[in-house]
Phi, psi and omega in degrees: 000331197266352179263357149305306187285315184306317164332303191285325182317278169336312171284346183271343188289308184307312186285282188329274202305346149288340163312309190281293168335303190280337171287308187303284207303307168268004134323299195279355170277300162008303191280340181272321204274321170315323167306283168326289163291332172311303169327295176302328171277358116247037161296317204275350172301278187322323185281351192288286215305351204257325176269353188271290179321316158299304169330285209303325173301341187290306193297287196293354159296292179327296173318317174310279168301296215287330170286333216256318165278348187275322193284292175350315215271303183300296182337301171309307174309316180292314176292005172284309208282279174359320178298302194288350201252328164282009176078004171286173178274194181212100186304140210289341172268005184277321168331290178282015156277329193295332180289320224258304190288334162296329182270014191238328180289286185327289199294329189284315167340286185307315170294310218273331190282331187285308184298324184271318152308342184293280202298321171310324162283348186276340172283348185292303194280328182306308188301180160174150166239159165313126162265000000 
């Protein structure tokens, strides 16, 4: 009997340090999986900032042009009236700058907003938060 017990003794000890082996083990994959991501988040931080800087510069040109046709724009308006208010005509290329600086307002418009969603969007995908 006693060399029955000695058998079991012996096997529970063996199972147990296997138990613990298997525990140890997916700790350390836990910990491989934990790394990796933390790695990926900042891989996706260095791709932010590399990619982010042309955009914004982009953005802030766009932005530019678009305030820049807005001041243009007002001008030509004053000089309609100003023109219309001494009885002058309003000279025929400023007539065609005034088509040019509307249609430069539309497209820049239309980029900067298509652009700033872009950029709004882009902390969503970099980012994360905590729970």
């Amino acid at each position: 009997m006693n060399t029955l017990q000695n058998v079991y003794d012996k096997l529970a000890d063996k199972t147990e340090l296997a138990k613990h082996e298997v525990e140890l083990g997916l700790a350390q994959d836990i910990a491989a999986a934990v790394n990796a991501t933390l790695e990926f988040k900042e891989k996706r931080k260095a791709a932010w900032n590399k990619a982010s800087t042309p955009l914004i510069g982009l953005y802030d040109i766009l932005r530019t042009e678009y305030q820049t046709a807005l001041k243009a724009q007002k001008g030509i308006e004053d000089l309609k009236q100003k023109t219309a208010t001494l009885g002058l005509e309003v000279p025929a290329k400023m007539l065609e700058n005034e088509k040019v600086i509307s249609a430069v307002l539309k497209s820049s418009q239309a980029k900067v907003s298509a652009l700033d969603k872009i950029i709004n969007q882009i902390p969503n995908l970099v980012l994360w938060k905590q729970a």
